[in-house]
N, C-alpha and C positions, 0 to 999 in steps of 0.2 A: 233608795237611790238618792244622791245627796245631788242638788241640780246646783253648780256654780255658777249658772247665768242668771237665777231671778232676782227682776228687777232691772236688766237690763231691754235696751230700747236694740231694734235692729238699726242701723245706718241707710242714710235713705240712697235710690242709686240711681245717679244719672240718667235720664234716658235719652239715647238720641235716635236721631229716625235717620235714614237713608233712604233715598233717592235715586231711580235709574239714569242713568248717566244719561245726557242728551246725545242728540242727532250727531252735531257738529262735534262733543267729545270722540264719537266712537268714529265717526270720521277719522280725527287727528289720531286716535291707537291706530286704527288699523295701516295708515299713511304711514306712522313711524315703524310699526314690526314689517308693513312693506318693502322697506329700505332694507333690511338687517334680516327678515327672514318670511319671505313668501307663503312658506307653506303654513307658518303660526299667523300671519294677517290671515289667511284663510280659516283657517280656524275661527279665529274671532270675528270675522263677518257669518261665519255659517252660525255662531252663538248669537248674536246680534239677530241674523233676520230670524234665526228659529225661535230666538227665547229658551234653547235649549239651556237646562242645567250642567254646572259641570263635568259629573257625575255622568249624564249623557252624554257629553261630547266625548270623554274618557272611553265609553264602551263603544265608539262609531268602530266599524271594522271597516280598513280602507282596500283594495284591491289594485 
């Protein structure tokens, strides 16, 4: 098996970290879908205080 990469270096790859958003950011999301749409601010304060994953809030069954 003939390898055309030896010799070759991998490329090194940035890493960045992220951070949960503060207090005061998720304040201001939820103030702004407020205005423009109630039921999605709700959404994202129910993800906010649960910690819920996306994934979870997607499978919530509303009645």
């Amino acid at each position: 098996m003939d390898n055309n990469f030896a010799g070759t270096k991998r490329q090194a790859q940035k890493r960045t970290t992220m951070g949960a958003p503060g207090v005061a950011d998720v304040q201001r999301l939820i103030a702004a879908a407020e205005s423009t749409d109630p039921v999605l601010a709700s959404a994202i304060a129910l993800g906010a205080v649960t910690a819920a994953r996306r994934g979870e809030l997607c499978a919530l069954r509303w009645s």
